[in-house]
C-alpha positions in Angstrom: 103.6 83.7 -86.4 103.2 85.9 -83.3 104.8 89.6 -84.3 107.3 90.4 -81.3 106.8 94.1 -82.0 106.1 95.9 -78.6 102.9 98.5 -79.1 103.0 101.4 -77.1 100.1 102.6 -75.4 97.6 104.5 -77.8 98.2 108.1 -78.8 96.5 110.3 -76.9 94.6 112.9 -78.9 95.3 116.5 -78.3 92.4 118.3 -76.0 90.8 121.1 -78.5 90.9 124.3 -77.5 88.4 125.7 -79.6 85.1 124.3 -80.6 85.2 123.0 -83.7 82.1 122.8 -86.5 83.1 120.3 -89.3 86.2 120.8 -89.1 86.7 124.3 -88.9 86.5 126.8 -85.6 82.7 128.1 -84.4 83.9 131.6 -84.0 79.9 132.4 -82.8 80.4 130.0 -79.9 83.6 132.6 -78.5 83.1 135.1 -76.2 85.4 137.3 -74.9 86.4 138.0 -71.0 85.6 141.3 -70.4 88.5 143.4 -69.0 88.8 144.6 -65.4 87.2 147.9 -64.7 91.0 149.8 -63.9 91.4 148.9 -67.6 88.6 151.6 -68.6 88.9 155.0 -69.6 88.7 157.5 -66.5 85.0 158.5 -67.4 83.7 155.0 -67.7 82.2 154.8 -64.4 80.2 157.8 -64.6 79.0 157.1 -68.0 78.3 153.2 -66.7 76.0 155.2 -64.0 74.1 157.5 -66.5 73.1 154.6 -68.8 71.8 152.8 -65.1 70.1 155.9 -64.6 68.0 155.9 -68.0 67.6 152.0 -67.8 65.6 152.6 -64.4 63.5 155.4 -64.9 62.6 154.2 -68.5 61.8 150.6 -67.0 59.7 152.2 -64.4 57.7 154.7 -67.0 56.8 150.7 -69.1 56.0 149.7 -66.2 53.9 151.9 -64.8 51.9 152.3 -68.2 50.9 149.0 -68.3 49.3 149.5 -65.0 47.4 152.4 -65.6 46.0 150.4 -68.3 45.1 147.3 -66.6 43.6 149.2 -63.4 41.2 151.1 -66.6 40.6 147.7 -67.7 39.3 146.5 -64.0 37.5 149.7 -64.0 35.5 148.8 -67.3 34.7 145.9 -66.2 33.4 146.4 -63.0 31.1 149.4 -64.6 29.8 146.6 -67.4 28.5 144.9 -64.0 27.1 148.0 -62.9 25.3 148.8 -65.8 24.2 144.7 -65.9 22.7 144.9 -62.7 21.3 147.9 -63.7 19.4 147.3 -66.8 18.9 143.5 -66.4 18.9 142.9 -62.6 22.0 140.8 -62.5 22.2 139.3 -59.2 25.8 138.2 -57.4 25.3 134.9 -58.5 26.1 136.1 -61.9 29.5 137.2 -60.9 30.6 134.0 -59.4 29.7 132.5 -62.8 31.3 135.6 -64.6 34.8 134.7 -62.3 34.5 131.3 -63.6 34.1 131.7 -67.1 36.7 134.5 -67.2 39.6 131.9 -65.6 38.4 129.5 -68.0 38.9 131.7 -70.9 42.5 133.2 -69.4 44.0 130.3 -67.4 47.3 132.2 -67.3 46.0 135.6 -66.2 45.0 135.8 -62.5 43.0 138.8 -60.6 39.4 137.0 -61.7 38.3 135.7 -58.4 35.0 136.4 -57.1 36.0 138.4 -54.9 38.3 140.9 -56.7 35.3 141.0 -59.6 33.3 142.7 -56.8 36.4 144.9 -55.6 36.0 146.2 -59.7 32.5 146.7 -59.4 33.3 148.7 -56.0 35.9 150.4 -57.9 33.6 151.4 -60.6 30.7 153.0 -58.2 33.0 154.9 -56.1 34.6 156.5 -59.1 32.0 157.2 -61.6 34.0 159.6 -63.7 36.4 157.3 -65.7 38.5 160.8 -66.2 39.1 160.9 -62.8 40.5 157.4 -62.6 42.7 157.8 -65.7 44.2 161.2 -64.0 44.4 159.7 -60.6 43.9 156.4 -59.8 45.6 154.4 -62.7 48.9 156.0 -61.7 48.7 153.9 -58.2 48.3 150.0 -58.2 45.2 147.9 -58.1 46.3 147.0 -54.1 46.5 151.0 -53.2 43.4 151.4 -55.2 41.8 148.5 -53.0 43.3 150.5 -49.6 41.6 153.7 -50.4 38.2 152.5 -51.1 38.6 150.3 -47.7 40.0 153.0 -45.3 39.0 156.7 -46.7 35.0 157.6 -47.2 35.5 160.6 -49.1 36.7 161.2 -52.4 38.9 164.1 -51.5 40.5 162.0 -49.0 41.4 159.2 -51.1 42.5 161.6 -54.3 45.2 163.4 -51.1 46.4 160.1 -50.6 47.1 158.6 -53.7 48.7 162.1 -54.9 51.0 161.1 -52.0 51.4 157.5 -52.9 52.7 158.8 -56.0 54.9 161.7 -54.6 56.7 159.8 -52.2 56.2 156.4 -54.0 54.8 154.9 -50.8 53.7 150.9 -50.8 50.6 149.8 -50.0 51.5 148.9 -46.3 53.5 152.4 -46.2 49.8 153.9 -47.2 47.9 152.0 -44.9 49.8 153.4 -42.3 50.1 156.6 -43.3 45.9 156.9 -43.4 45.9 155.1 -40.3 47.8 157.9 -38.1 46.3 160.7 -40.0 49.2 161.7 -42.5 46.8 164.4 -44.0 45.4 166.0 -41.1 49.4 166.3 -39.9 50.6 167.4 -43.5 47.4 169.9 -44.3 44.5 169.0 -47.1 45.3 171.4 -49.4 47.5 169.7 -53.0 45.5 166.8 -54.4 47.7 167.8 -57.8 49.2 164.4 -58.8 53.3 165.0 -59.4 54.4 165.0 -63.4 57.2 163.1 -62.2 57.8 159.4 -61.7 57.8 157.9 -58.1 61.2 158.7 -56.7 63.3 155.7 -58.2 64.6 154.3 -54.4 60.9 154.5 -53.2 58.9 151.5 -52.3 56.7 151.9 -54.9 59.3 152.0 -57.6 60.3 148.9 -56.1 57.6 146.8 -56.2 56.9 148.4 -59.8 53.3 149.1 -60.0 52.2 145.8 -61.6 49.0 144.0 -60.8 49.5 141.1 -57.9 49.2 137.8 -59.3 46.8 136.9 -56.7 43.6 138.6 -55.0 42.1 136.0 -53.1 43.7 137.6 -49.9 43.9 141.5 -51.1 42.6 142.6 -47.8 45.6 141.1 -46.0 49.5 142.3 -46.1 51.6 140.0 -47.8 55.0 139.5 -50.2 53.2 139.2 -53.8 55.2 138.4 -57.0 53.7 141.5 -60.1 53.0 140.1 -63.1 51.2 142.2 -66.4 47.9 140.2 -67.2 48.2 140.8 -70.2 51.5 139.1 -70.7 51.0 135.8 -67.7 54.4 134.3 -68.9 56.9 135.1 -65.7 59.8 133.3 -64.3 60.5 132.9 -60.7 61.9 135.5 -60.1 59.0 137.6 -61.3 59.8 138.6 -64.5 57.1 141.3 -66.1 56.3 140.8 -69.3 55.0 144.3 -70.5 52.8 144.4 -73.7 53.8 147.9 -74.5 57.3 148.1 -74.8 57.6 144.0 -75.5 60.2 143.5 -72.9 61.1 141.6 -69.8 61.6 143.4 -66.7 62.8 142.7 -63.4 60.5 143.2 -60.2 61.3 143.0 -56.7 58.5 141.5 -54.2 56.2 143.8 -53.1 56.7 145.1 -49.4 
């Protein structure tokens, strides 16, 4: 027998507004709208600005470190060839192979082309004194580095400049420029004293950060690069750094 009860549509189940986790609210999965900025004490904005302030120039210090220490690691290698060459008569085949079996070993890292191998041992025989280099050199990038041995003869002239790269936090184009119209016969020669201070934080070179190009097959020619530390080749696209020193992420801007 046929029931002549009428059945309603089904009950619709009430929308959760909380996630649940067997049976009870995920309080870990709720986060909280921040409130708008009129809501904040009268002093929030400057102290918002000060903590900006000390999250710049300390990002800049990390990042600057870990290139001083990978333009000293380019150094020492391009002095082992030297001294290679030297003792055992290593020919430039030898580098080629060298290249190879260094991107081999490091498929992440880049900077071990041929030719950039040969820009270290370049590197290495202007600068004999690896002092000088730690004092002077490693505070500018491997691309300035590459722009002073190519453009200046003199020692004097390329220690004038990168004490100016670092003063006025010029880019590598800005530097090319500036040796190209004479900056230091218009400014004087005296002052090759490198500044205690950081690059000034709205400078070029504070922008691009100081990190080591990802690529050097075309160092000789100006071009937007993304920075990555060698040491740490894991970067997103929006060229992350990874820095080995202070273990963090940080943000770089393409070079100019």
């Amino acid at each position: 027998m046929v029931s002549s009860k009428k059945t309603g549509p089904p009950a619709q189940r009430p929308q959760a507004t909380e996630r649940k986790q067997r049976g009870r609210t995920d309080r870990s999965a709720m986060f909280p709208v921040a409130p708008g900025t009129v809501e904040m004490p009268a002093d929030y904005a400057d102290w918002l600005t000060d903590i900006k302030t000390r999250i710049h120039r300390e990002r800049l210090r990390v990042v600057l470190a870990s290139n001083a220490a990978m333009v000293l690691l380019y150094w020492d290698i391009g002095q082992s060839i030297i001294d290679k060459q030297t003792a055992q008569g290593y020919g430039t085949r030898v580098i080629d192979r060298l290249a190879a079996d260094l991107r081999d070993a490091f498929p992440d890292m880049k900077g071990f082309s041929p030719r950039n191998l040969k820009y270290m041992r370049a590197f290495a025989a202007a600068w004999p004194d690896r002092e000088v280099v730690q004092a002077a050199l490693a505070q500018v990038t491997w691309y300035h580095n590459i722009t002073l041995l190519e453009k200046l003869d003199t020692h004097e002239e390329r220690l004038w400049y990168a004490a100016r790269t670092v003063e006025h936090g010029w880019s590598r184009n800005i530097l090319a420029m500036q040796i190209e119209t004479r900056a230091r016969l218009r400014h004087g020669k005296a002052q090759n004293n490198f500044p205690a201070t950081l690059p000034p934080e709205d400078s070029d070179m504070a922008s691009s950060k100081s990190i080591i190009p990802t690529d050097y097959a075309q160092a000789d020619q100006p071009q937007v690069s993304h920075f990555q530390c060698p040491a740490m080749p894991k970067w997103s696209n929006w060229a992350a750094v990874c820095c080995p020193i202070a273990e963090v992420a940080i943000c770089a801007r393409d070079a100019k």
